[in-house]
N, C-alpha and C positions, 0 to 999 in steps of 0.2 A: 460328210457335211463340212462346210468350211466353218472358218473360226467365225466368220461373222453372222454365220446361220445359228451355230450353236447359239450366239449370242441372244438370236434374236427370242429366240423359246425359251428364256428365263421369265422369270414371272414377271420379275419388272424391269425398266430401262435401266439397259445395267451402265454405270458410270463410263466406260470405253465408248459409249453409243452418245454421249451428249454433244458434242461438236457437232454428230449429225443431223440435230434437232432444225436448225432452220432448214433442213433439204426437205427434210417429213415434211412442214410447215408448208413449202413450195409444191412438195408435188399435192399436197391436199388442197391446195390453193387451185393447181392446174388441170390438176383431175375432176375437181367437182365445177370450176367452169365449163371445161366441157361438156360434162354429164348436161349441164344446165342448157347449155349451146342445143344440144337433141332434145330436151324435155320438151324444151319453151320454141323447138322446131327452128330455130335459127340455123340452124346447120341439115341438109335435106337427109332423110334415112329412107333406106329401099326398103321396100314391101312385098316379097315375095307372091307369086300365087297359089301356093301352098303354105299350108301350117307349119311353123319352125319350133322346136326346142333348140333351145341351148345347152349344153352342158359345161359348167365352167366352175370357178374359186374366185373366191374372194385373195386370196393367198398366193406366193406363187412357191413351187416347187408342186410336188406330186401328192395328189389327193383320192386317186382312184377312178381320173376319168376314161381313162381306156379301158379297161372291164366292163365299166359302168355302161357305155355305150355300146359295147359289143352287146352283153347282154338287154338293154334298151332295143338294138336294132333286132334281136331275134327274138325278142315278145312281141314288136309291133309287128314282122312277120305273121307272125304266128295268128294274129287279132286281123289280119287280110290287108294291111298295110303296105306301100311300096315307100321302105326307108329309102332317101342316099345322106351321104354323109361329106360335107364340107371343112374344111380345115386352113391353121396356117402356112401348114408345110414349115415348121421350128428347122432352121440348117440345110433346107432342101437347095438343089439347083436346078431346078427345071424352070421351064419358061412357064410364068404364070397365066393363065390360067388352068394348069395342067389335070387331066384325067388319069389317075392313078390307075398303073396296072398290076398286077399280082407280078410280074417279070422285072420291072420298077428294083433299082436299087434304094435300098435306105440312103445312102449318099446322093439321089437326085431328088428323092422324094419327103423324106425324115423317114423314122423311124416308127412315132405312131400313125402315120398316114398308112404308111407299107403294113404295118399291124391287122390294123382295120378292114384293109380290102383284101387279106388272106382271110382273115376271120372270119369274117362275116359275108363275102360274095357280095355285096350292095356295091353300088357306086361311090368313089370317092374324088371328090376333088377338090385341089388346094390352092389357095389363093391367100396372100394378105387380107386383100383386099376380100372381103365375104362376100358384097354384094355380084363380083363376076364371078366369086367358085360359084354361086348361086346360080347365076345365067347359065354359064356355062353346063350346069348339071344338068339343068332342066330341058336345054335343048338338044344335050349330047343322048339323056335318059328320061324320053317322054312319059314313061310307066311310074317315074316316080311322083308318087303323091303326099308325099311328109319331108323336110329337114332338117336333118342334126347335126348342129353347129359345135363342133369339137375345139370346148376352150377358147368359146369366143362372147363371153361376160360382159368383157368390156369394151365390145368392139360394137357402139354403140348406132354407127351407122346404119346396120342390120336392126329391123326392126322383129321381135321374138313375142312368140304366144305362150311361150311356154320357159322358166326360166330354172332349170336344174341345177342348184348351187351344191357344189359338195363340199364337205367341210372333214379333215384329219380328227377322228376321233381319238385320237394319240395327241399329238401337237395342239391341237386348237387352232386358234388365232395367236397363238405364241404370246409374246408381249403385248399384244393391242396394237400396236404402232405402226402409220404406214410407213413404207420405204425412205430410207435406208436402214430408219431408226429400227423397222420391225418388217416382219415377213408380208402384211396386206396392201392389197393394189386398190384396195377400197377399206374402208371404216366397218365396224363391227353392226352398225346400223343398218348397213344391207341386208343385215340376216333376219332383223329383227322385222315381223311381219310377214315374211317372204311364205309363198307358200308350198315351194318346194323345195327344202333343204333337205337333204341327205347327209348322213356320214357312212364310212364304208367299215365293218370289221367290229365296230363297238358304238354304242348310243353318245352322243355326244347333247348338251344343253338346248344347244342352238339347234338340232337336226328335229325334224321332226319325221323321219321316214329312218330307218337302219337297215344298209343294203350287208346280207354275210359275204362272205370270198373265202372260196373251196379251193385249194391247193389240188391239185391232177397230179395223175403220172408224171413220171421225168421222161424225158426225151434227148434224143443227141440229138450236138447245135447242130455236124454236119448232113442229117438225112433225117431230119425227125424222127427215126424212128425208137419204138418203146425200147426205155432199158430200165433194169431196175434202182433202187435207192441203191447210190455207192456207197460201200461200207468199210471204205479207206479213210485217211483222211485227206481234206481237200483243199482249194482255196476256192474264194468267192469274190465274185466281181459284180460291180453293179453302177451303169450310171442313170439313175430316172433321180425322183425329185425326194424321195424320202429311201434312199439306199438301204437307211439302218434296220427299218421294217424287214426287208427283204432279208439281211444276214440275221434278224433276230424269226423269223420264220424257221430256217434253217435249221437254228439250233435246238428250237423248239420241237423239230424232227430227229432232236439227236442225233444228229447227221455232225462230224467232226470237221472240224474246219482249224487249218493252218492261221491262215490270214484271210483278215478282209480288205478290198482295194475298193473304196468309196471312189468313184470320178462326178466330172459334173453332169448334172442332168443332158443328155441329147449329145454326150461324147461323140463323134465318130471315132470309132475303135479300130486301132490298125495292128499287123503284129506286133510291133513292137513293142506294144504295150504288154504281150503276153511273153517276151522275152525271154522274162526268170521267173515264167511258173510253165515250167516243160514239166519237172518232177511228179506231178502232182494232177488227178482232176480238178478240172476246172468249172464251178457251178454261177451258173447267171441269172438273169431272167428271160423270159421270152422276148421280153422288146430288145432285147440287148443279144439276143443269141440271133437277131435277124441281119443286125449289122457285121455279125463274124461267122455268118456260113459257107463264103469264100475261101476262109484261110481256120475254119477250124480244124483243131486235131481230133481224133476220135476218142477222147477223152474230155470231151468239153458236153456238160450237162443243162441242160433248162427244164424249168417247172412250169407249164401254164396254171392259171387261176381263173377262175370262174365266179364272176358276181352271180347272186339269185334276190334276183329284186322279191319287197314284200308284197304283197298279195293287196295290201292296204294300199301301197302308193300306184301298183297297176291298177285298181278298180278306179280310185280318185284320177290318173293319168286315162281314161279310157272314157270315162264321161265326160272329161275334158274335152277329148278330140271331138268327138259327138257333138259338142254344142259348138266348136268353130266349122265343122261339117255344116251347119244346119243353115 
């Protein structure tokens, strides 16, 4: 976490943060224009021919949405549902509007795009721009009949039936404050009302669904395959949006650890970075062990995790679909 994140999950605006009061004030100025521009239809939004979920935050850094949508896409599997799954592609270089393949590097594609379409087998495609991964899905993958928009909240051109907000039941909404002052891309008001909030790991105020996340086997980053808890000690590496979760899992498994190396969220990881931890295993997470299986050593670990949606918010999610069905 940088110094200006830590800053930002203190209870209150901490006095380092006051200079940046008139930017909060601007981007709240510019962000609820806009919202306003789509509400009041001034600005045109595409209408899919299927039913769309969204899965996104209010916040920005990591909140639980790649779990959540893996497991999201293999319920509605499951209920005779044909998911695909649309995104931004955060860091990718492929030409847009690109069909994710499981062969796809994280370096052309990002690294949750690449996640998702190992995971889950559904179709994945990334765009900025949502309204053509949306074209683009539908006519590349005629059998699909549902959309899930991966952290795309506020991407308001895309019109959504369904609005999946997840919220850090650790962090919260930090300070309250939008950007730069505080960690939200939107005000605390969006929550309020809303009727699908979730938090991932622990109940939170604002959540009214609480999805658990099961820890799995470890795995090597180079060949997936199973190996046991190391019982050396080790180092950890991790760049997604809340790092410290991930190294505090770890220790919770009394699993020993050297050092921890926080990066920014959507790193592209090269060796170099793994330079001066030869000595030592090296433990990641699964999005992060997809970008280093190139150049991993056979000493390099990952743990996948597993959301298990509640029983309450698939019954409410399933009558839902039923009445945009109807």
């Amino acid at each position: 976490m940088t110094w200006l994140q830590s800053l930002w999950y203190k209870k209150r605006l901490h006095p380092a943060l006051y200079l940046l009061v008139p930017l909060s004030l601007l981007f709240w100025l510019l962000t609820n224009l806009r919202r306003s521009l789509y509400v009041f239809k001034l600005l045109p939004r595409y209408r899919a021919s299927v039913p769309v979920i969204v899965v996104g935050n209010i916040s920005v850094g990591g909140t639980g949405k790649t779990p959540l949508t893996i497991a999201l896409v293999d319920y509605l599997r499951k209920e005779g549902h044909q998911p695909g799954i649309v995104s931004r592609g955060y860091g990718s270089t492929a030409e847009y509007p690109h069909d994710v393949q499981t062969g796809d590097s994280a370096q052309k594609v990002g690294d949750e795009p690449l996640m998702l379409r190992r995971k889950t087998g559904c179709p994945v495609v990334i765009a900025p721009k949502r309204s053509a991964a949306v074209e683009k899905l539908l006519q590349t993958h005629s059998d699909v009949n549902l959309i899930i928009s991966d952290d795309g909240l506020q991407h308001y051109a895309l019109q959504r039936d369904i609005e999946l907000i997840l919220i850090d039941a650790e962090r919260g909404i930090g300070n309250g404050w939008l950007l730069p002052c505080g960690p939200l891309r939107e005000g605390p008001w969006r929550l309020k009302g809303a009727d699908w909030v979730m938090s991932l790991y622990a109940q939170h105020p604002f959540a009214r669904y609480v999805c658990e996340v099961k820890s799995r086997g470890w795995r090597k980053v180079a060949d997936d395959s199973s190996v046991n808890a190391p019982d050396e000690e080790c180092y950890a590496v991790a760049a997604i949006g809340n790092p410290h979760r991930f190294f505090n899992s770890l220790r919770e498994q009394n699993l020993e650890l050297d050092q921890c190396f926080a990066f920014p969220d959507h790193h592209q990881f090269s060796p170099g970075d793994f330079s001066r931890l030869t000595d030592k295993p090296v433990l990641m997470t699964e999005k992060d062990a997809a970008k280093c299986r190139d150049f991993a050593a056979g000493d390099w670990y990952y743990q996948p995790i597993e959301a298990q949606l509640p029983g309450q918010f698939t019954a409410a999610l399933i009558k839902r679909l039923e009445q945009l069905q109807k």
